[in-house]
LUMLO-101455 format. One record per atom (N, C-alpha, C, O, CB): x, y, z. Coordinates in steps of 0.1 Angstrom, whole numbers, plus 2048, in hexadecimal, padded with zeros to 3 digits. Each point is the difference from the previous one (the first is absolute). Last residue first. Glycine has a CB too. Layout:
N
XYZ;...
***
This chain:
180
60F5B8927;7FF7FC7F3;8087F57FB;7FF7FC7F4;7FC819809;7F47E2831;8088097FA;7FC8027F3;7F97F77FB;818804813;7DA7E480E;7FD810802;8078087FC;7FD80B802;7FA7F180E;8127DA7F2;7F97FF7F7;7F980D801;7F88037F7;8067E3808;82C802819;7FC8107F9;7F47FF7F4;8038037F5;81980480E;7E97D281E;80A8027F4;80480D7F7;8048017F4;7F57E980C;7E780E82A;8007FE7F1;8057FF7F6;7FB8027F5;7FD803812;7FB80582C;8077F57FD;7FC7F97F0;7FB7F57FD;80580981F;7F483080C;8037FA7F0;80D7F7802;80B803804;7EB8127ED;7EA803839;8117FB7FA;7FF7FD7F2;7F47FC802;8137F7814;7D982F80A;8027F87F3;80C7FA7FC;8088057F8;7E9808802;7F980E838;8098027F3;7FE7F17F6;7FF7F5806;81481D80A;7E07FE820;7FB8037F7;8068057EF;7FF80A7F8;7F57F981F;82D7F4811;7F07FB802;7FA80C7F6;80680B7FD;7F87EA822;8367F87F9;7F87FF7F7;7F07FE800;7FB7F6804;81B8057F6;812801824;7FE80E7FB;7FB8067F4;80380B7FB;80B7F4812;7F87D580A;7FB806805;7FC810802;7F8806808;8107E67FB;8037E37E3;80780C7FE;7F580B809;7F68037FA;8187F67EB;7EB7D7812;80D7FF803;80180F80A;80280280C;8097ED7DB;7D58067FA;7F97FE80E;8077FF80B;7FD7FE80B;7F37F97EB;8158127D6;7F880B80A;8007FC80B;7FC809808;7F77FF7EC;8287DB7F7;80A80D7FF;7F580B80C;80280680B;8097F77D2;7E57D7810;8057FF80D;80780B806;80280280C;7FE7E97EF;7E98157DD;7F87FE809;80A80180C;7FF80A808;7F07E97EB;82A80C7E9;7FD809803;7F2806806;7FE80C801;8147F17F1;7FF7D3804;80C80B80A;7FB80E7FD;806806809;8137EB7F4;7C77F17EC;80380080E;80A809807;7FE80A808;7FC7E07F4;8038147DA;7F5806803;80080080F;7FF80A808;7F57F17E2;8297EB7FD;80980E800;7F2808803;80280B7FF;8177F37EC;7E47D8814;804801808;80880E801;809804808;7F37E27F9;7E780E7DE;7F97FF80C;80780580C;7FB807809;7FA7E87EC;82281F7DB;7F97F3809;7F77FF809;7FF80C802;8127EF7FC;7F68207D4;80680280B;7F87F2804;7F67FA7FC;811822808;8027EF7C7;7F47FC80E;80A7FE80B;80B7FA7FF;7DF7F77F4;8338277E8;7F77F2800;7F580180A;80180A807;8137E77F3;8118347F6;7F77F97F6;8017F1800;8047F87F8;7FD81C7FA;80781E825;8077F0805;7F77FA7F8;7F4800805;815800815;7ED82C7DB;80D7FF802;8067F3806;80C7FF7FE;7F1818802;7D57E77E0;808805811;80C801804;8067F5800;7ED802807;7F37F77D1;80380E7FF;80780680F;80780A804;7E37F67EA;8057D5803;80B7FE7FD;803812801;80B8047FB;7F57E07F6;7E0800826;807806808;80D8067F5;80A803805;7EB7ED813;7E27F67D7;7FD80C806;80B80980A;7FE80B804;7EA7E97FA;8237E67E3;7FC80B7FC;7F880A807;7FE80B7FB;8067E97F5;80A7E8821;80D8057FD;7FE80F7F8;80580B801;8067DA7FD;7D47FC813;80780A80B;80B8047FB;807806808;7F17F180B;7EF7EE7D2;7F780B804;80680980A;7FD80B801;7F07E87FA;8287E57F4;80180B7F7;7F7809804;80280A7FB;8067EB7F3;7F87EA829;80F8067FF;8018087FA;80780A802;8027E8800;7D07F37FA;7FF80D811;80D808801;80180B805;7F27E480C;8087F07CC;7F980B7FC;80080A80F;80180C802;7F07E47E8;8237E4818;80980C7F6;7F980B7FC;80780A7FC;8057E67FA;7E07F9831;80B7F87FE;80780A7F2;80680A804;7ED7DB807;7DB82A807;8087F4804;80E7F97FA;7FE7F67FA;7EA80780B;7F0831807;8077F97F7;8037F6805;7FC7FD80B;80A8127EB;7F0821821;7F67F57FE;80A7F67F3;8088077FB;7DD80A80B;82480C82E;8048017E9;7F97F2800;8007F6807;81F8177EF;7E37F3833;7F6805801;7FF8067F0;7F58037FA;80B800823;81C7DF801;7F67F77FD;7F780C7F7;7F67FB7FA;80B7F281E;8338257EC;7F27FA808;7F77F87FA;8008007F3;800813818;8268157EF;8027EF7FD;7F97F8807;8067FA809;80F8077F2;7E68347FE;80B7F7804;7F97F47FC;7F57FF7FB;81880F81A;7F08267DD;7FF7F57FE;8067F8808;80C802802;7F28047EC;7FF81E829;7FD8037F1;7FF7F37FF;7FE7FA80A;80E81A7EC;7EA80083E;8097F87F6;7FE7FF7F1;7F47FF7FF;80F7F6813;7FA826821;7F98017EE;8097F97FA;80B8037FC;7EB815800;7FA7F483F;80C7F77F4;7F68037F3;7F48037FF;8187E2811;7ED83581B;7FA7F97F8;80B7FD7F8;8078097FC;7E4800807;80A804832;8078097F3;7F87F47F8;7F77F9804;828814803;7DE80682F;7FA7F57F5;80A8077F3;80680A800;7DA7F080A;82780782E;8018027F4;7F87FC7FC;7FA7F6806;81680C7F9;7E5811832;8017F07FA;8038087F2;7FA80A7FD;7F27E2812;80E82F816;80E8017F6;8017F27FC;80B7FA7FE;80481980F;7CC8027E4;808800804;8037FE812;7F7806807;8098047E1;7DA7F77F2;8057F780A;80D7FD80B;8027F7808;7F18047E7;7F98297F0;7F97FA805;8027F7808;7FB80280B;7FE8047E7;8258077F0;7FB80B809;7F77FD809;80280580B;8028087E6;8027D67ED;810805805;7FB80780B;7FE7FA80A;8128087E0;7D17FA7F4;7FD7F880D;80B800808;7FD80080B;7F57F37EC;8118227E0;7F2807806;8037FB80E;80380780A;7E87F87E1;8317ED7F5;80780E803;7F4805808;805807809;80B7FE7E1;7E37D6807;80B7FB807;80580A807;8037FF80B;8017F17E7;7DC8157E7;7FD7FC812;8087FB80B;7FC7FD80B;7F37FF7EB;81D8117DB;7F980980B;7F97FF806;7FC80A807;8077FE7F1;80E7D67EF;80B806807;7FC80F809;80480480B;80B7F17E0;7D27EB803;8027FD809;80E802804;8057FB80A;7E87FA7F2;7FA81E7DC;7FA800811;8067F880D;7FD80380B;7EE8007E9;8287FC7DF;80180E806;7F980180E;80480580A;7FD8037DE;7FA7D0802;8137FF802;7FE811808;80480380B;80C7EA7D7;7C6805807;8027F8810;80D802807;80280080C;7F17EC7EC;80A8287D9;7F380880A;8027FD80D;801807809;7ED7F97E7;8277E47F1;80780B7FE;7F880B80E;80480480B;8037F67D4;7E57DA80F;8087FF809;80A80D802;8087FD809;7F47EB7F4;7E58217E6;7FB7FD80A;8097FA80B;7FF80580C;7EF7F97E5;82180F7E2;7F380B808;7FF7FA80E;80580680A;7EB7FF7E0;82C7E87F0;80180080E;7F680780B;7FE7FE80C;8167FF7EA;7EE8007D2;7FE7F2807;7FE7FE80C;7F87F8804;8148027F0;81981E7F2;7F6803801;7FF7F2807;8077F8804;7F381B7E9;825800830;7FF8027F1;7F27FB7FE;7F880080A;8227FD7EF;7FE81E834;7F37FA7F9;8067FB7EF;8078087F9;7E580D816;82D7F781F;8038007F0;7F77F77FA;8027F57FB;81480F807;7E780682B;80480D7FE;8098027F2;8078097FC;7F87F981F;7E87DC7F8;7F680C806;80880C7FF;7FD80B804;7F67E880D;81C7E27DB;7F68057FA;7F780C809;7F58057FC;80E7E57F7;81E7F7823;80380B7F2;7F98087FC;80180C802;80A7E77F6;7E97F3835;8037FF7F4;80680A7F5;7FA80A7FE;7F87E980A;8007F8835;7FA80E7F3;8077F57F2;8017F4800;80382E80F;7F77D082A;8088007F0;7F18047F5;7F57FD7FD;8247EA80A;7F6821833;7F57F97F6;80D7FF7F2;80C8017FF;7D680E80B;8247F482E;8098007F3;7EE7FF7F7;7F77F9805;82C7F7803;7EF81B830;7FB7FB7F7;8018077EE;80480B7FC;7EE7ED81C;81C805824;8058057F3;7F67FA7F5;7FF7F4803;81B80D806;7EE80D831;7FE7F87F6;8018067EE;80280B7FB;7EE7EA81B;81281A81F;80E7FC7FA;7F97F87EF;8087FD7F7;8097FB828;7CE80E802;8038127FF;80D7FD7F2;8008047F5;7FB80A82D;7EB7C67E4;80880580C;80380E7F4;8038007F4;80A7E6820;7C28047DF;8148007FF;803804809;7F8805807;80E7FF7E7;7CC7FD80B;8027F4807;810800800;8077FA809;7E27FA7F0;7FE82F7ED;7FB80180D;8087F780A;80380480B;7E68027EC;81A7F17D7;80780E807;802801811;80A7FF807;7E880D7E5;7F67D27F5;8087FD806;80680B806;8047FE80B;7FE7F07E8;7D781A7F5;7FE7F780F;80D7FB806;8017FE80C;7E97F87EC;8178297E8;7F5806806;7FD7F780D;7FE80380C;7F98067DE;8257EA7F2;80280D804;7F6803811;80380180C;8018057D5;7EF7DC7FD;80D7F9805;80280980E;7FE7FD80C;80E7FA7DA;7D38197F5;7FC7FB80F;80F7F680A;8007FF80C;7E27FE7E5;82781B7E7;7FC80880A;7FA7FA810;80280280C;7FA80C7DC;8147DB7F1;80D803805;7F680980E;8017FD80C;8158067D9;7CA7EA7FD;80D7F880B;80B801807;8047F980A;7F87FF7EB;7EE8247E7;7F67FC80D;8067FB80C;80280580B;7EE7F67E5;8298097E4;7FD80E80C;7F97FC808;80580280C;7FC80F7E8;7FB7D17EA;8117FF80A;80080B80A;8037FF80C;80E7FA7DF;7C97FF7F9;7FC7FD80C;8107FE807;8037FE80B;7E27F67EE;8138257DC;80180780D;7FD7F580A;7FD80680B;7FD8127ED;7FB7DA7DC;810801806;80680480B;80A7FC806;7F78057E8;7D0802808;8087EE803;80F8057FF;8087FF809;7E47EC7E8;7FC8387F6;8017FE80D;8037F980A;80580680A;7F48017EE;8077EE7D5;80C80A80A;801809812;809804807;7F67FE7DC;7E17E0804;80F7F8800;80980D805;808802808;7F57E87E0;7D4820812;8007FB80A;8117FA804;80580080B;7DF7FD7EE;81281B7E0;80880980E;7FC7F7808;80680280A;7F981A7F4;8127D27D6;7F37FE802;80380680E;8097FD806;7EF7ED7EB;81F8277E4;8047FA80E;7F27FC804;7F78077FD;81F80880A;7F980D7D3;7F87EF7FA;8017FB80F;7FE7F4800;80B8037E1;81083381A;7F08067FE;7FB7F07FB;7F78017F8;80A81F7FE;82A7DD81D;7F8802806;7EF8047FF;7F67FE807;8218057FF;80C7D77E8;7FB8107FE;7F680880B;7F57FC803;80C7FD7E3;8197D882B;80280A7F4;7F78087FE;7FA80380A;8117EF7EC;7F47EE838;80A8087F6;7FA8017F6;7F47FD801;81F7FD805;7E47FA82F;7FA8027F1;8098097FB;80580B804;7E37F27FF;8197DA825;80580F7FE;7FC8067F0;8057FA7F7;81080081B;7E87D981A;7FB8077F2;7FF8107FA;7F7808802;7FD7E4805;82C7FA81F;7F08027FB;8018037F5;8098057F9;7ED801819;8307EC816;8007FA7F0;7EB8077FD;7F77F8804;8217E57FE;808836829;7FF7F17FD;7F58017EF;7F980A7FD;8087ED825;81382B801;7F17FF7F8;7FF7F97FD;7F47FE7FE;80880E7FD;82B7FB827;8018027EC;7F27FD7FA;8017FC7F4;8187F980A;7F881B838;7F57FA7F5;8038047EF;7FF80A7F9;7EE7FA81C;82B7F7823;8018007F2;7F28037F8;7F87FB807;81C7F47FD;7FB81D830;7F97F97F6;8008027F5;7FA80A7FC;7FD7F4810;8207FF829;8018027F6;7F27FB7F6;7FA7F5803;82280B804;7EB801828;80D8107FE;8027FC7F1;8098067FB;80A7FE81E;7C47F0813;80A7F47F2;8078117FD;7FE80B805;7ED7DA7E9;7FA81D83C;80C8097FE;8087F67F0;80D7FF7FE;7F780C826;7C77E87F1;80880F7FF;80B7F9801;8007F4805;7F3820806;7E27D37DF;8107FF809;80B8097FF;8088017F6;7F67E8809;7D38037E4;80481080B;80A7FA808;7FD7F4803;7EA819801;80B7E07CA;7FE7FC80D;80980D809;80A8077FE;7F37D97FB;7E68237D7;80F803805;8007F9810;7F7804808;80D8177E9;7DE7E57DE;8007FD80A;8157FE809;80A7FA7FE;7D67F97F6;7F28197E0;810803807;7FF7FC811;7F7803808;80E8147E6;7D47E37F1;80C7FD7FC;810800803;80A7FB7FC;7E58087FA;7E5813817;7FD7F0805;80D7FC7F9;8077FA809;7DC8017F6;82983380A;7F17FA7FB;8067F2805;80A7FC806;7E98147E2;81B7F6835;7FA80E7FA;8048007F4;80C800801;7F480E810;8077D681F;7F77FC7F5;7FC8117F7;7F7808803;7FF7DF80E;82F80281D;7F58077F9;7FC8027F3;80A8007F9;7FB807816;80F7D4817;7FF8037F6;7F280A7FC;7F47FD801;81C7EE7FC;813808830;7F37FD7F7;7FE8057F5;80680B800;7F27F4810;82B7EF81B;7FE8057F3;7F27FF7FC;7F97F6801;81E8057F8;
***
């Protein structure tokens, strides 16, 4: 094995035929509310989730067995902006249409993308009755009205990489928060 280097910050060790790669973008700094008061350096920084996914992409692709499968995770908001969302809303769209772009591209390795609505994570900000009440009231409009689990994010990670007749597509795992 050796490890390739692009940018200095990504780093994928090379070993042809691995058959799977997750990437949930893991926890950054993401800029919210108005957009005309948004500082655009903060909202560009948000696109470094796209970056990541791409370079991920780019270096893990090449190295998968032909059979392989990979998963990113998007969000609601790239396809139910409220206010406030501009920016992570913008990152959620690009990186479903890059999923649908790159499908093609890499085939017949899958990629798809999980979108999970609120769920129940280190990542709602609050602590102990006030965090309760922040997810109760942000999910109380959804046709399943509470925060999904982690582990209900997972089984449908595991659904794309299970299901072999699935690629370039968007699962939602939201409690219908995309419905009226």
């Amino acid at each position: 094995m050796r490890v390739i280097k692009r940018p200095a910050r990504i780093a994928v060790l090379q070993h042809d035929g691995f058959d799977i790669l997750v990437n949930p973008a893991g926890r950054r700094e993401r800029a919210w509310g108005p957009f005309r008061e948004m500082d655009l350096d903060a909202f560009e920084g948000t696109f470094a989730k796209l970056w990541g996914y791409t370079n991920s992409i780019s270096l893990g692709a090449p190295h998968m067995a032909k059979t392989g499968s990979i998963v990113l995770v998007s969000g609601f908001p790239a396809r139910k902006a409220s206010a406030g969302t501009a920016a992570v809303a913008a990152v959620g769209n690009a990186v479903e249409g890059f999923v649908q772009a790159v499908a093609v591209d890499i085939k017949p390795r899958r990629i798809n993308v999980v979108s999970p609505g609120m769920i129940d994570t280190p990542m709602p900000r609050g602590a102990g009755a006030q965090r309760e009440e922040n997810l109760a009231r942000m999910t109380a409009k959804n046709l399943i009205p509470r925060a999904g689990t982690a582990d209900e994010v997972a089984d449908a990670i595991g659904f794309c990489l299970r299901n072999d007749f699935v690629t370039g597509t968007t699962v939602d795992v939201d409690g219908g928060a995309l419905l009226p």
